[in-house]
C-alpha positions as CSV (number, residue, x, y, z in Angstrom):
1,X,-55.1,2.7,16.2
2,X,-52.3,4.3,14.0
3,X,-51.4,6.9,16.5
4,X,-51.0,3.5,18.9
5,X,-49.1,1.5,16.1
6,X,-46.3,4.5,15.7
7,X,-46.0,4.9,19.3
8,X,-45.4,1.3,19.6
9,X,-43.0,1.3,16.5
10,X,-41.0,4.2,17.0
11,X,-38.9,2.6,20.4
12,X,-37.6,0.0,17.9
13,X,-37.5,2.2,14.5
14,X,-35.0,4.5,17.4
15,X,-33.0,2.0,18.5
16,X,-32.5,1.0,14.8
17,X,-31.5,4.0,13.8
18,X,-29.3,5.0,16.7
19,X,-27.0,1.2,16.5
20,X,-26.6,1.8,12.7
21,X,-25.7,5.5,13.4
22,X,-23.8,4.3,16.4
23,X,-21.2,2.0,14.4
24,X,-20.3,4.4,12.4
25,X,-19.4,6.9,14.9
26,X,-18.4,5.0,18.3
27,X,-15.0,3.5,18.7
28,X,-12.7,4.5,16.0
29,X,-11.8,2.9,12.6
30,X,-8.1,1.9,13.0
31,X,-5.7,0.8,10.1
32,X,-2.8,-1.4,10.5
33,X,-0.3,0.6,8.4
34,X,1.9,-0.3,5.1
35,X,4.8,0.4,3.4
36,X,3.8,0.7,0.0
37,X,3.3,4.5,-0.9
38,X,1.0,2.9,-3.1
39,X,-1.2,-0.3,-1.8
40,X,-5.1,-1.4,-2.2
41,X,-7.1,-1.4,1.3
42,X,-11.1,-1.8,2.2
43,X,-12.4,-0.7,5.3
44,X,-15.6,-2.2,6.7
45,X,-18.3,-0.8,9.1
46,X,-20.8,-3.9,10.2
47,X,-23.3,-4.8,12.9
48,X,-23.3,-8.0,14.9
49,X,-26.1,-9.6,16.7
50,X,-24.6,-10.8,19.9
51,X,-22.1,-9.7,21.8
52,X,-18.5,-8.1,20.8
53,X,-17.0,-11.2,22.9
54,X,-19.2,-14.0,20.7
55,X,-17.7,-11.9,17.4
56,X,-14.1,-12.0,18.8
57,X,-14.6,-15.6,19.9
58,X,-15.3,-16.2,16.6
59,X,-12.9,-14.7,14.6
60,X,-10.2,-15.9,17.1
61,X,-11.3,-19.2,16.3
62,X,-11.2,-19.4,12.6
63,X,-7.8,-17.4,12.6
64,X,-6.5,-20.5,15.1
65,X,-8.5,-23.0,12.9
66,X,-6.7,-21.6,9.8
67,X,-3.4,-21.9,11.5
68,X,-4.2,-25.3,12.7
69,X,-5.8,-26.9,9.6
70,X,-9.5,-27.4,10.9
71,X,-10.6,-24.5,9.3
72,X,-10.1,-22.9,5.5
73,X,-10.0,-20.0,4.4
74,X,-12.8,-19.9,1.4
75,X,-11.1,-17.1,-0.3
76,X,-8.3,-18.9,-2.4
77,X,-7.1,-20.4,0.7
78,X,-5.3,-17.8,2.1
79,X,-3.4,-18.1,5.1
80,X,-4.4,-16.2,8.8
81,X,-2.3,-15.3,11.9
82,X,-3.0,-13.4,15.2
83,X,-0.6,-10.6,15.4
84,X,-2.1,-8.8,18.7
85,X,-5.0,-8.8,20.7
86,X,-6.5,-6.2,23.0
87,X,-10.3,-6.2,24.9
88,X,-11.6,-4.6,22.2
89,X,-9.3,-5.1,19.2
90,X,-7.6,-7.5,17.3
91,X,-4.4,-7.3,14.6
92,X,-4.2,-10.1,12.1
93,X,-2.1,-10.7,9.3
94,X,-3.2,-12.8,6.0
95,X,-1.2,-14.5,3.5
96,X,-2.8,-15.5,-0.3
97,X,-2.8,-19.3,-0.5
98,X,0.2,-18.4,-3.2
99,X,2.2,-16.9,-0.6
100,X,3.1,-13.4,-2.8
101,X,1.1,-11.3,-0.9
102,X,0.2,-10.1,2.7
103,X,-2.0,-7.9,4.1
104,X,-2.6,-6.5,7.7
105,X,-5.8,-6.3,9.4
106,X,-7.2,-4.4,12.3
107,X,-10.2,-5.2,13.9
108,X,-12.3,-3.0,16.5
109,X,-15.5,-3.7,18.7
110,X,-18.2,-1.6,20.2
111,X,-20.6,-3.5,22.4
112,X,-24.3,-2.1,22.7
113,X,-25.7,-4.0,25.6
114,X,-29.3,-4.2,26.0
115,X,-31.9,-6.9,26.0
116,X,-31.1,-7.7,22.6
117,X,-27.4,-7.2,22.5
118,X,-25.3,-6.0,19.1
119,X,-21.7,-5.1,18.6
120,X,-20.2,-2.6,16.0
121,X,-17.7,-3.7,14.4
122,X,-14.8,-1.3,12.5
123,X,-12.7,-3.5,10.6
124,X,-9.7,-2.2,7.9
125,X,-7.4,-4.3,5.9
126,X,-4.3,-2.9,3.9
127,X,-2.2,-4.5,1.4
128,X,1.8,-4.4,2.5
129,X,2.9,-4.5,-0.8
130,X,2.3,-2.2,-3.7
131,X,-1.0,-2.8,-5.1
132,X,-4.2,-1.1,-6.7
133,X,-6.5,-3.4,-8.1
134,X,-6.7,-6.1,-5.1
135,X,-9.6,-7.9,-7.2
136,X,-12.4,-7.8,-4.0
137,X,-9.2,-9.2,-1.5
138,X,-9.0,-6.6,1.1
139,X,-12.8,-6.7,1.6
140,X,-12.9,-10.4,1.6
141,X,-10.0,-10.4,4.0
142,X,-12.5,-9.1,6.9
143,X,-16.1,-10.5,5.7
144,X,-14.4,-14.0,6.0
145,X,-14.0,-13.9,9.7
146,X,-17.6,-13.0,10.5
147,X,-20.0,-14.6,7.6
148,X,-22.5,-16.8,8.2
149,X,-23.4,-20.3,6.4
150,X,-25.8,-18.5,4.5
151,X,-23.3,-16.8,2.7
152,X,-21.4,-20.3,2.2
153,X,-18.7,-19.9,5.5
154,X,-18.3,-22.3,7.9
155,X,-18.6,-21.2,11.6
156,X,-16.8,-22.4,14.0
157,X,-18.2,-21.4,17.2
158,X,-20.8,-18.7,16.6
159,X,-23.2,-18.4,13.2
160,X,-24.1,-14.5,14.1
161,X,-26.4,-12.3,12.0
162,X,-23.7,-9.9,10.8
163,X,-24.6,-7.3,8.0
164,X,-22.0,-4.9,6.6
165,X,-23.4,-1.2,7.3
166,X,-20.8,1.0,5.3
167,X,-17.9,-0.4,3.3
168,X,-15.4,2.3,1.7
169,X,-12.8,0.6,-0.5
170,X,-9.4,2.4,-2.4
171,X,-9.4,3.3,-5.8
172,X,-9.6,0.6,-7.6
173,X,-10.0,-1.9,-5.1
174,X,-12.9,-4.0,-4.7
175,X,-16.1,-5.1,-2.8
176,X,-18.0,-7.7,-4.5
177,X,-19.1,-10.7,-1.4
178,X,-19.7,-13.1,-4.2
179,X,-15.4,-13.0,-4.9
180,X,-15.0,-13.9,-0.5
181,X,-16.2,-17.5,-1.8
182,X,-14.0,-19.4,-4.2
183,X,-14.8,-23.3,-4.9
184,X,-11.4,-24.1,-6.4
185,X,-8.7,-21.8,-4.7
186,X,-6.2,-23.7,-6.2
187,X,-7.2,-23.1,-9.7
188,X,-7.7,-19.6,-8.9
189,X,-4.0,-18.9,-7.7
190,X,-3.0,-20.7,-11.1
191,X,-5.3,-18.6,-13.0
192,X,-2.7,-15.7,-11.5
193,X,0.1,-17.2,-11.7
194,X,0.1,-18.3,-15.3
195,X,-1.4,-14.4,-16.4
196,X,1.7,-12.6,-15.5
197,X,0.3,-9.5,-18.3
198,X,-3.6,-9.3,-17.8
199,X,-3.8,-5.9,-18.9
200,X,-1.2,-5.7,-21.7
201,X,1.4,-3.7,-20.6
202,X,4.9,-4.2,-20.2
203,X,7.3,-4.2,-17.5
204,X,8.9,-0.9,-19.7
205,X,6.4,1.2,-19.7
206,X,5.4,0.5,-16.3
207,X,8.9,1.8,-15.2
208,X,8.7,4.5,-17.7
209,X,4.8,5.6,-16.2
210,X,6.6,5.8,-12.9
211,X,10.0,7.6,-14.0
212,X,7.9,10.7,-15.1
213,X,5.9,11.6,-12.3
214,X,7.8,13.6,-10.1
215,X,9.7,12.9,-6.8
216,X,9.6,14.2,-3.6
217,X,12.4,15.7,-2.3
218,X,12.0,13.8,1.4
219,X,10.7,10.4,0.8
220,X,12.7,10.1,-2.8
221,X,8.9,8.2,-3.9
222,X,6.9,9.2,-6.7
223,X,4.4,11.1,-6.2
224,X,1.2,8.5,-5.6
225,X,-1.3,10.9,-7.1
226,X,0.6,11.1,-10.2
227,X,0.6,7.7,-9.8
228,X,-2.5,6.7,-9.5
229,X,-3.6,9.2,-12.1
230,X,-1.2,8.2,-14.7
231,X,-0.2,4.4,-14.0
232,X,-3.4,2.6,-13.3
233,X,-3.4,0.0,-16.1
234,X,0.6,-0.2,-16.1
235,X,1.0,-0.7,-12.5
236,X,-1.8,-3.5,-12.6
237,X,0.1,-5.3,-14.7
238,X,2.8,-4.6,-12.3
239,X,1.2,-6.1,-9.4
240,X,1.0,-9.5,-11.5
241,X,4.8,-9.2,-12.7
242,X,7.2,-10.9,-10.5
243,X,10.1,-9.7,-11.9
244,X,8.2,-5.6,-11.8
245,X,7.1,-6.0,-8.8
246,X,10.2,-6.8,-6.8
247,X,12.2,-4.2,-9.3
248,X,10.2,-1.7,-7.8
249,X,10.0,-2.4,-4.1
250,X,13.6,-3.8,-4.0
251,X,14.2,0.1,-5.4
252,X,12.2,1.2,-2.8
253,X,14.0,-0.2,-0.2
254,X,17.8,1.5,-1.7
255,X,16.1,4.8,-1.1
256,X,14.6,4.4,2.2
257,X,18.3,5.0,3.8
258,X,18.8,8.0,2.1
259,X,14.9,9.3,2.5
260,X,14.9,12.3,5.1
261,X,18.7,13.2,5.0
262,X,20.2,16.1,3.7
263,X,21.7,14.1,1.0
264,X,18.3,13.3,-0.5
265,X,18.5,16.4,-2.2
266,X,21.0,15.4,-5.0
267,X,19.4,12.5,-5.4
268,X,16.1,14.0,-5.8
269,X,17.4,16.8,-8.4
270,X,19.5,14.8,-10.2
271,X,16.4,12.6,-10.9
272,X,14.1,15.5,-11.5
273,X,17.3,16.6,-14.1
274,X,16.6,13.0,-15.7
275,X,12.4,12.9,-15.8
276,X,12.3,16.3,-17.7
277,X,15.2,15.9,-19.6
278,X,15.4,12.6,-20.5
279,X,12.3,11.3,-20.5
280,X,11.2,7.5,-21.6
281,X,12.3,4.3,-20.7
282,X,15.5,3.4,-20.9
283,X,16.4,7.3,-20.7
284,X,19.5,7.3,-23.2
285,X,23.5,8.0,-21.7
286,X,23.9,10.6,-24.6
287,X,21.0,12.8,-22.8
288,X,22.1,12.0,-19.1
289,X,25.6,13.6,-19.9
290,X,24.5,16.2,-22.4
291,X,21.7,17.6,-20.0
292,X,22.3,16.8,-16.3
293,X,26.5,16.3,-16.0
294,X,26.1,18.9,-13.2
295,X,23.5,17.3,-11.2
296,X,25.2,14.3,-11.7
297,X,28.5,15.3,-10.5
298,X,26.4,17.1,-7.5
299,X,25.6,13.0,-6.6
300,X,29.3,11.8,-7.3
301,X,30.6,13.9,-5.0
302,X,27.7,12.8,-2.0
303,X,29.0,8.9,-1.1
304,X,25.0,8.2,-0.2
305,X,23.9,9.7,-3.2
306,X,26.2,7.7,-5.4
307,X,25.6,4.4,-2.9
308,X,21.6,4.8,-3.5
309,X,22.5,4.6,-7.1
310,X,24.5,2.0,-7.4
311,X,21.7,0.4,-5.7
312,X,18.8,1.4,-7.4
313,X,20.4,0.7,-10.6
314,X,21.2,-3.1,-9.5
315,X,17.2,-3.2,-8.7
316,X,16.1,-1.7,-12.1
317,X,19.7,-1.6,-14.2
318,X,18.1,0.1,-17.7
319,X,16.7,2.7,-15.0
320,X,19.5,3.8,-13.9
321,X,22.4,2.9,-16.6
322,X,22.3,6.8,-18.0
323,X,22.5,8.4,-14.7
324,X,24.9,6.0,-13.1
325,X,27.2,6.8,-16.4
326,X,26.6,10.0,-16.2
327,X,28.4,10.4,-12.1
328,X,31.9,8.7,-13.9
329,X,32.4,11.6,-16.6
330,X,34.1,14.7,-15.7
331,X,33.1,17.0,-13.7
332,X,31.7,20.1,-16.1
333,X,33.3,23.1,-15.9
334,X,29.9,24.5,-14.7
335,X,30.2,22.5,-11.6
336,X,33.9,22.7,-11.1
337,X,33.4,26.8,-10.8
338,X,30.7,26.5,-8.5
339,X,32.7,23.9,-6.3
340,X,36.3,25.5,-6.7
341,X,34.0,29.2,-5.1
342,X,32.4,27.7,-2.2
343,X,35.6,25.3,-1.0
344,X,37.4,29.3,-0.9
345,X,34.7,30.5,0.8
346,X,33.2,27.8,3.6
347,X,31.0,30.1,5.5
348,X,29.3,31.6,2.2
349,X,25.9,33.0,3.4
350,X,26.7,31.1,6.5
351,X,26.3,27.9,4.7
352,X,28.2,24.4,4.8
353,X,29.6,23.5,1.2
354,X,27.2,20.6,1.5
355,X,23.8,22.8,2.3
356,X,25.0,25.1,-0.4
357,X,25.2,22.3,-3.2
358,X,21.9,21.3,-1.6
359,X,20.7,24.3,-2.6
360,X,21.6,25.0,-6.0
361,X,20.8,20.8,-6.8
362,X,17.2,22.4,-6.2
């Protein structure tokens, strides 16, 4: 009788096994993308009973209900749109209910027909700003477009069985269910916006934490492990700070230009000059011209360099002030030599003048 129990057993222990291997490993997990360096994401593996069309049915219908006002979105009342839609994907976009933040989701399906049909689903959602503790968001982003009313949703054309099989969030980012479900949104989003310093750090030594990791040459960002090593707390506080948070992506976006180009190499080694040199925040005018006058001059001299500057210091001015200062002085002998050589001789090494600044900048 126990021989005939596990033979009857083991068809449905099988398919069991192979649908929650299966959803991990058909399809593919796709991400929409962001373009923060540094931004909190979740992405979710989960199994549907029903059909992938029923899931997409319903998900398309609470992102049309959220946009229409039938249906809200439990998690501080955030705001849902349809970006794209394929056969067996969907790209949405979510706005909190305060309207700071927006993240991108992308949603894939695997059907497993059969006489009890199921459909894998690979969802991942990505903050577009920068971000690190998202406080459960990303996570909730997705589980809110396919819970049930037993976990306190509201349907709107199909209660499925869903259960999450695998969920792998950033560092630092969350994954608690109970968070997906918030009674009063609008005293949550108060709750944020009146604690503009939950973790106690200032705006300063945020932009200090951030001035002395290094900078990649390319990109002109920090670089995010240094980051994320050595500017967790600060750069939560960050996220919270109006006036940080748009210092830093508004300097983002006076880089981004310059990023890539051959130019980006003053840039880049006159700020390298200024994070080992003149470390802190504000770095001091007296250290800028003292210990990097001929990186400086190396950006005067570069119109993009000096632009992206001018720029950056208008997004961050205390950031900046020394450096900027630094590109009006005159130009140090040092530099002056090195120029006056290589204007006589064009073809040095077979080099422009500008490749061979490039190169001693680094």
């Amino acid at each position: 009788q126990n021989s005939r129990l596990r033979l009857a057993m083991a068809p449905r222990f099988t398919w069991l096994a192979f649908v929650t291997t299966s959803v991990t490993t058909s399809g593919a997990m796709k991400c929409p993308g962001s373009p923060s360096w540094v931004h909190a994401s979740a992405q979710v593996e989960a199994m549907a009973d029903g059909t992938c069309q029923d899931v997409i049915e319903e998900i398309k219908a609470r992102v049309a209900g959220n946009e229409e006002g039938s249906w809200h979105d439990p998690h501080n009342g955030g705001q849902y749109s349809l970006l794209q839609e394929d056969a067996l994907e969907l790209d949405i976009k979510r706005v909190t209910g305060n309207k700071r933040f927006t993240d991108k989701l992308t949603f894939t399906f695997s059907n497993f027909p059969g006489t009890k049909p199921a459909c894998g689903i690979h969802a991942c959602s990505e903050s577009q700003i920068f971000s690190l503790k998202d406080f459960s968001t990303n996570y909730c982003n997705v589980r809110n477009l396919y819970c049930v009313k037993e976990d306190g949703c509201v349907p709107v054309k199909h209660n499925l069985s869903v259960s999450d099989v695998k969920v792998t969030p950033s560092r630092f980012a969350g994954t608690d269910k109970d968070a997906c479900i918030v009674k009063n949104a609008e005293v949550e989003a108060s709750m944020l916006q009146q604690s503009p310093a939950p973790l106690g750090a200032t705006i300063d030594d945020t932009l200090a934490c951030i001035s002395s990791c290094p900078m990649d040459d390319s990109t002109l960002q920090p670089s995010p492990l240094c980051v994320l090593e050595s500017c967790t707390t600060n750069l939560a506080k960050c996220l919270f700070s109006s006036s940080c948070r748009d210092g830093v992506m508004c300097e983002m976006k006076c880089t981004e230009p310059l990023a890539k180009t051959e130019e980006a190499v003053h840039f880049a080694g006159f700020m390298e000059c200024m994070r080992v040199h003149c470390p802190g925040f504000p770095p001091k005018k007296s250290c800028a011209a003292l210990h990097c006058s001929v990186e400086a001059a190396s950006c005067a001299v570069h119109s993009k360099c000096r632009h992206t500057l001018e720029c950056a210091d208008k997004c961050v001015p205390e950031k900046y002030t020394a450096a900027l200062a630094a590109t009006d002085l005159p130009m140090p002998q040092e530099a002056v030599v090195k120029t006056s050589m290589l204007r006589q001789s064009p073809a040095l090494l077979g080099a422009t003048i500008d490749d061979t600044l490039a190169c001693i900048s680094s």
